[in-house]
KEVEX-495072 format. One record per residue (C-alpha): z, x, y; residue in three letters. Coordinates in Angstrom, 2 decimals. Layout:
N
        zz        xx        yy   code
         Z         X         Y    Ala
...
END
This chain:
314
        zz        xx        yy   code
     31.99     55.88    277.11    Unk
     35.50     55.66    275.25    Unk
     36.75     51.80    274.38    Unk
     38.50     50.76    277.47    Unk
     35.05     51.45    279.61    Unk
     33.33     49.68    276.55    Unk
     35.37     47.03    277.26    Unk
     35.04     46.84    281.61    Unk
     31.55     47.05    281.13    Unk
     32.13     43.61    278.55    Unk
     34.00     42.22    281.52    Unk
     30.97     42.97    284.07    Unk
     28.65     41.67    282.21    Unk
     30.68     38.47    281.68    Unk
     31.58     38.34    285.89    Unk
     27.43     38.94    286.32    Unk
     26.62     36.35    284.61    Unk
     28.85     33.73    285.96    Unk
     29.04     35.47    289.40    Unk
     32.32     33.57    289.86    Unk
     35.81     35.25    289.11    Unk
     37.54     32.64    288.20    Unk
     35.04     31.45    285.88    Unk
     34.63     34.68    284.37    Unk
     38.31     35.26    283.40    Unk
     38.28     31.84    282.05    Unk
     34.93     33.11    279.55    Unk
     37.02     35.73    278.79    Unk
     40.49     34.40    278.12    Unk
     42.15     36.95    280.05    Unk
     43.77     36.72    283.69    Unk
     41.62     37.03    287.31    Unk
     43.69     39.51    288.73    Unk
     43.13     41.74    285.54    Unk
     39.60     41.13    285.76    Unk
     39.25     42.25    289.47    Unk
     41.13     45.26    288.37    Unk
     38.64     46.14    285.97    Unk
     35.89     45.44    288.01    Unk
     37.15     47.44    290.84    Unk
     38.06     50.64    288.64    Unk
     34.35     50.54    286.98    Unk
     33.13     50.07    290.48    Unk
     35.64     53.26    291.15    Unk
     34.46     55.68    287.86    Unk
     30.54     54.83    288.87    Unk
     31.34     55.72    292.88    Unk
     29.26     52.35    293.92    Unk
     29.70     48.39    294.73    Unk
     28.56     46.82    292.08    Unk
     28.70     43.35    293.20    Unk
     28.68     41.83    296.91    Unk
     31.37     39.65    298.04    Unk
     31.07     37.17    300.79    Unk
     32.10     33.23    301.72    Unk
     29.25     32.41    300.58    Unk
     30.04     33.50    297.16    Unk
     29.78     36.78    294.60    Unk
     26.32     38.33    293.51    Unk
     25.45     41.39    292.04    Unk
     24.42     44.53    294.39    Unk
     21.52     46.50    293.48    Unk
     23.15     49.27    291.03    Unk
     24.72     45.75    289.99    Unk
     21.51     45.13    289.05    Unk
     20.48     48.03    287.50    Unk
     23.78     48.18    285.05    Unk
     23.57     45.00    284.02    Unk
     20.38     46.03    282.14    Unk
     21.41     49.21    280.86    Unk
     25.08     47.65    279.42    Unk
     23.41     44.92    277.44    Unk
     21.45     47.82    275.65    Unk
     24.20     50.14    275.57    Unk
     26.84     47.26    274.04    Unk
     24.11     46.70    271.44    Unk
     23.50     50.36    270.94    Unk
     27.49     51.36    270.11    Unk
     28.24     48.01    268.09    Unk
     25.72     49.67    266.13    Unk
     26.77     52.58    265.61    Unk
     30.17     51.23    264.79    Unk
     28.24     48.85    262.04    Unk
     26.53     52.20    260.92    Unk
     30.11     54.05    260.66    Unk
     31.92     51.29    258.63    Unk
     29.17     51.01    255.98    Unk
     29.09     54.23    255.31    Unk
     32.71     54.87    254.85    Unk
     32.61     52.05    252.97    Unk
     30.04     53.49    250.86    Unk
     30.10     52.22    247.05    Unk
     33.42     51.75    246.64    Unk
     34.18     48.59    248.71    Unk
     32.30     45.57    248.79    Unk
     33.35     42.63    251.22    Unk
     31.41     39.14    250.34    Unk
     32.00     36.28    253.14    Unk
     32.29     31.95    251.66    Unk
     32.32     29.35    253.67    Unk
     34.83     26.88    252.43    Unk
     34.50     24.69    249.53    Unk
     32.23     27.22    248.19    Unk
     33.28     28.86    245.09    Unk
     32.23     31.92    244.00    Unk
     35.11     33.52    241.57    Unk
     32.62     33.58    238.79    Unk
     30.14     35.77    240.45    Unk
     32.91     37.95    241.40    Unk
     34.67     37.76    237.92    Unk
     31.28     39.25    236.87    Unk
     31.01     41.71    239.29    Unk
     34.04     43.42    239.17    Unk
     33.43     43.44    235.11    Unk
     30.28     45.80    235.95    Unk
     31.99     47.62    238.33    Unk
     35.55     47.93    237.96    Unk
     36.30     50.88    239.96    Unk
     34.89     48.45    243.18    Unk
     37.29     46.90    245.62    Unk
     35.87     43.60    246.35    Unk
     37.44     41.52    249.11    Unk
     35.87     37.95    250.20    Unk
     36.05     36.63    253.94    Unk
     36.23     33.33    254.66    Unk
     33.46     32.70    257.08    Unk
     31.94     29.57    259.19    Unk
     28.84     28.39    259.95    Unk
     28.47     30.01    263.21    Unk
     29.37     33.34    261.61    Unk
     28.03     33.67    258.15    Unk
     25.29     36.07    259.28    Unk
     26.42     37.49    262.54    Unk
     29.45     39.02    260.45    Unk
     26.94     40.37    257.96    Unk
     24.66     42.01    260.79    Unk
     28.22     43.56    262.52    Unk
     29.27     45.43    259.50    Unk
     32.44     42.98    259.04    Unk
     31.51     41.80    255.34    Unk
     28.26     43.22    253.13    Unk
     26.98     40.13    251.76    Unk
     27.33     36.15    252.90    Unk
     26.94     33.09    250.42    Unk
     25.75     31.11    253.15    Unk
     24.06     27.76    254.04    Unk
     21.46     26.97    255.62    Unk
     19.95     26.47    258.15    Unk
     20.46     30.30    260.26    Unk
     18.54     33.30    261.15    Unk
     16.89     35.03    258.59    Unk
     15.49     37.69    260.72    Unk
     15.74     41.07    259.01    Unk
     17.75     39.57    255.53    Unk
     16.93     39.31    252.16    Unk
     17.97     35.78    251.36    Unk
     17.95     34.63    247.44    Unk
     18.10     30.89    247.54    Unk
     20.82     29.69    245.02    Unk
     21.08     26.13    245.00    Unk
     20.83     22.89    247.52    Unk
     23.64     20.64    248.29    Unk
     23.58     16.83    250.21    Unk
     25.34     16.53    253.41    Unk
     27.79     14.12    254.53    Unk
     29.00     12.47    257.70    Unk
     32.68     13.06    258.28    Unk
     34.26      9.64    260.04    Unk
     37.96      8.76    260.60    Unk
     38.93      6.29    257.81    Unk
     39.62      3.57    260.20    Unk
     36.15      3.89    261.84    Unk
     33.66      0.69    261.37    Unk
     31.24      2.80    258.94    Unk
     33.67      4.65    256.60    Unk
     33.52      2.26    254.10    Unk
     29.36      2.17    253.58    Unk
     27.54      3.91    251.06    Unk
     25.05      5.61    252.70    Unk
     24.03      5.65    256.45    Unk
     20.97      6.88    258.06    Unk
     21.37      9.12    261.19    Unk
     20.38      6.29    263.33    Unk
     23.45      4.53    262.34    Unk
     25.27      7.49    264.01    Unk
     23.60      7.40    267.15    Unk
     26.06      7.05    270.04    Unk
     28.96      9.42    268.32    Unk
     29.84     12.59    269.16    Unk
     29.20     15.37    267.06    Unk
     31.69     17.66    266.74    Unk
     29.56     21.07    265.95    Unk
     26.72     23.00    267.54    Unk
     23.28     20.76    267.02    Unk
     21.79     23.66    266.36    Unk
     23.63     23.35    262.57    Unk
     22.19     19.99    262.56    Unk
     18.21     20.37    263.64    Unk
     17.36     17.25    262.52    Unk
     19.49     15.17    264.85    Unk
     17.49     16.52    267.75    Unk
     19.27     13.54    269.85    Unk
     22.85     14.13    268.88    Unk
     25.09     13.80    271.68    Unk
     27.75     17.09    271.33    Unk
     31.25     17.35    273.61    Unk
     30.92     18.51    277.09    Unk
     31.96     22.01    276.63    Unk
     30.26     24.83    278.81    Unk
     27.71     27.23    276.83    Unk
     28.62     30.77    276.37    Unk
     27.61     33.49    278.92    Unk
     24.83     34.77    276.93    Unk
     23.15     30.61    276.77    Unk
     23.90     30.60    272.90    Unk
     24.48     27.24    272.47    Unk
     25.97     27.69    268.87    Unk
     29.04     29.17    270.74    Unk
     29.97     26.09    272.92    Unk
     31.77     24.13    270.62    Unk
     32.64     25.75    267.12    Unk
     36.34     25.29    266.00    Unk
     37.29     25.79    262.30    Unk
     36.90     23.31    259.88    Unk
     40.68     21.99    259.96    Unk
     40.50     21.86    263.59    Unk
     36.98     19.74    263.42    Unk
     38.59     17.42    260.85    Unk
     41.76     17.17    263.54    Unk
     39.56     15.60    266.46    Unk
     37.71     14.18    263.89    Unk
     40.81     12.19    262.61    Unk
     41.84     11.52    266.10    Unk
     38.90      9.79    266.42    Unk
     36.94     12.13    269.01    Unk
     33.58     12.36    267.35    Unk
     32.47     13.17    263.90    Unk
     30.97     16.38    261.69    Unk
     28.18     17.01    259.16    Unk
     29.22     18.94    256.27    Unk
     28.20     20.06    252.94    Unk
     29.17     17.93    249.52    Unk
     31.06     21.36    248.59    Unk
     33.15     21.41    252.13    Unk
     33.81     17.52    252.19    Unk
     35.44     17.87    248.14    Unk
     37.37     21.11    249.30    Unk
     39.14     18.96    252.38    Unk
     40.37     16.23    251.15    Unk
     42.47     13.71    253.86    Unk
     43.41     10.33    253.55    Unk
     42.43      9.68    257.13    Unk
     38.96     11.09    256.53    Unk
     35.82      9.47    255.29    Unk
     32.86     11.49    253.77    Unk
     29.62      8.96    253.56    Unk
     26.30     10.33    252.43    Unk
     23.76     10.53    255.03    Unk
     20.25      9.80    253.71    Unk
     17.73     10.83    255.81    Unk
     19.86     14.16    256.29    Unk
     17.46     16.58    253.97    Unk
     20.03     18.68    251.29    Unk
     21.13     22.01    252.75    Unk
     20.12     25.29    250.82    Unk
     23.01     28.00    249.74    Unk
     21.92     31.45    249.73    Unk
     23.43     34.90    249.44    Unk
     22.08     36.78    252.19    Unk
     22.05     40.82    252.43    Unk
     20.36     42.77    254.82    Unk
     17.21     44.13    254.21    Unk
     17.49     47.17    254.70    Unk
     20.48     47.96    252.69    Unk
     20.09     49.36    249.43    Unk
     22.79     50.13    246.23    Unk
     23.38     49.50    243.08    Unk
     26.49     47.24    243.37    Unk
     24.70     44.45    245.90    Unk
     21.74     44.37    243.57    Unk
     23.73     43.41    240.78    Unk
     25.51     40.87    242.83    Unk
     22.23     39.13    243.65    Unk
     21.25     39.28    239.53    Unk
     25.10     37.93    238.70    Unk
     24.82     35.02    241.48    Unk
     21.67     34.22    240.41    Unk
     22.38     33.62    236.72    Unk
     25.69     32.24    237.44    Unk
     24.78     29.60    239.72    Unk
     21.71     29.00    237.57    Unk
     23.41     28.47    234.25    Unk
     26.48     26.28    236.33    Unk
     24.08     24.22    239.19    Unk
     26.38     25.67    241.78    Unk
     30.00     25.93    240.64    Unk
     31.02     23.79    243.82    Unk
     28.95     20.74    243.42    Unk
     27.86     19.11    239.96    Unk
     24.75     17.75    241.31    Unk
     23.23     20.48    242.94    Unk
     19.75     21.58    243.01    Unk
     19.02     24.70    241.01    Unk
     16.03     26.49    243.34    Unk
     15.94     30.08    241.64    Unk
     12.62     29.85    240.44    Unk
     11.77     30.66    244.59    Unk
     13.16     34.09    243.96    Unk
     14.79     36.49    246.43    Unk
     12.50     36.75    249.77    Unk
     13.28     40.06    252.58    Unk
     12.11     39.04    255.75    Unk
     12.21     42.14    257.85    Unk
     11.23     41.77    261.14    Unk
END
């Protein structure tokens, strides 16, 4: 199938799963009536209903049925092969490393591009909810990253650790303490996914509706300026890394240690089964580098090389 079929059968797997039009279109940021025009001209190429439309509501018919299992496998299966095509044109001669902010990693790419000087190396600003999933699409080839997040199939060197703060509005009771325990938080709303927080199992988030696909991490994940708008405003709060909080600095935000929050671990994460020259000595140069600084972005971190560079492929 060419891209704009690619992209219908996106659009009926997002109208199966909500089995409402309205709601569907609204998933996918585009328009209802273009969304029952895509619907009807997939329903058109494939010569059968593929949903059943009554009062009562929409539900899928039985090739309805049928497709929805094949497209989730056949999505998978070209994204892919479109990962697959961009790495190898990329080949040696590019590298693309993803940061989350208030990371910095200059040095390691100073370094780099000293060995190799003939590579292009381009860095990608990443997020949380994104630091991996962009490595396993083919957008970047390596992610400094932080912790927690799936390690499934990655080789993961552990770099350093780094405490977490509480992010409050500067007029908010508890911005002036000097620590706070989680419990003191209870009752606030917390501005990010819960799953980038495990250990506030309790953690009351904003009521935003989960993604098609259940993945929780996608109901609520603005970027970091946009988090630090609400969190200004006074809407709720974020947890962030000591690097982030110094990188975003606001007069009408707070950053107060949270103490029974456990430190969170930056790694640079590559997937196992890629091989070359070039992302093997980036692993060696972030290794030393962040060994012989403590983690360029935060003074106080944790130096945890000593646990080596573990490939979990699954």
């Amino acid at each position: 199938m060419g891209d704009l079929d690619l992209r219908r059968l996106r659009y009926f797997l997002a109208l199966a799963g909500e089995l409402n039009y309205g709601r569907a279109a609204e998933a996918l940021h585009i328009a209802q009536p273009a969304l029952s025009r895509s619907i009807a001209t997939l329903e058109q190429e494939l010569g059968v209903p593929l949903f059943e439309r009554s009062r009562s509501g929409t539900r899928l018919a039985p090739a309805g049925e049928l497709l929805q299992e094949e497209a989730r496998e056949l999505l998978r299966a070209a994204a892919a092969l479109q990962r697959r095509v961009r790495l190898h044109e990329r080949g040696t001669r590019r590298l693309s490393i993803g940061f989350t902010p208030g990371l910095i990693v200059t040095p390691v790419v100073r370094h780099l591009r000293e060995k190799w000087p003939e590579l292009q190396v381009d860095l990608v600003r990443t997020s949380w909810t994104d630091q991996v999933d962009s490595l396993r699409d083919g957008r970047i080839d390596a992610s400094f990253a932080h912790r927690p997040f799936d390690d499934d199939g990655l080789a993961v060197t552990d770099l350093f650790t780094e405490p977490r703060l509480v992010a409050l509005p500067s007029d908010h009771d508890l911005a002036g303490s000097a620590r706070l325990l989680l419990a003191d938080l209870a009752g606030e709303v917390l501005l990010q996914p819960t799953a980038a927080v495990p250990e506030w199992p309790g953690a009351t988030t904003p009521p935003v509706a989960p993604a098609n696909d259940g993945d929780e991490t996608s109901a609520y994940s603005p970027s970091v300026e946009v988090k630090l708008e609400l969190v200004a405003a006074g809407r709720g709060i974020v947890i962030m890394p000591a690097s982030t909080t110094r990188y975003y600095h606001r007069p009408d935000i707070a950053y107060v240690p949270v103490s029974d929050l456990p430190d969170t671990g930056v790694s640079l994460v590559v997937e196992a089964r890629r091989r070359s020259d070039q992302l093997r000595e980036l692993v060696e140069i972030a290794r030393t580098t962040f060994a012989a600084d403590a983690g360029p972005a935060s003074p106080e971190n944790e130096p945890v090389l000593d646990r080596g560079t573990t490939a979990r492929a699954r």
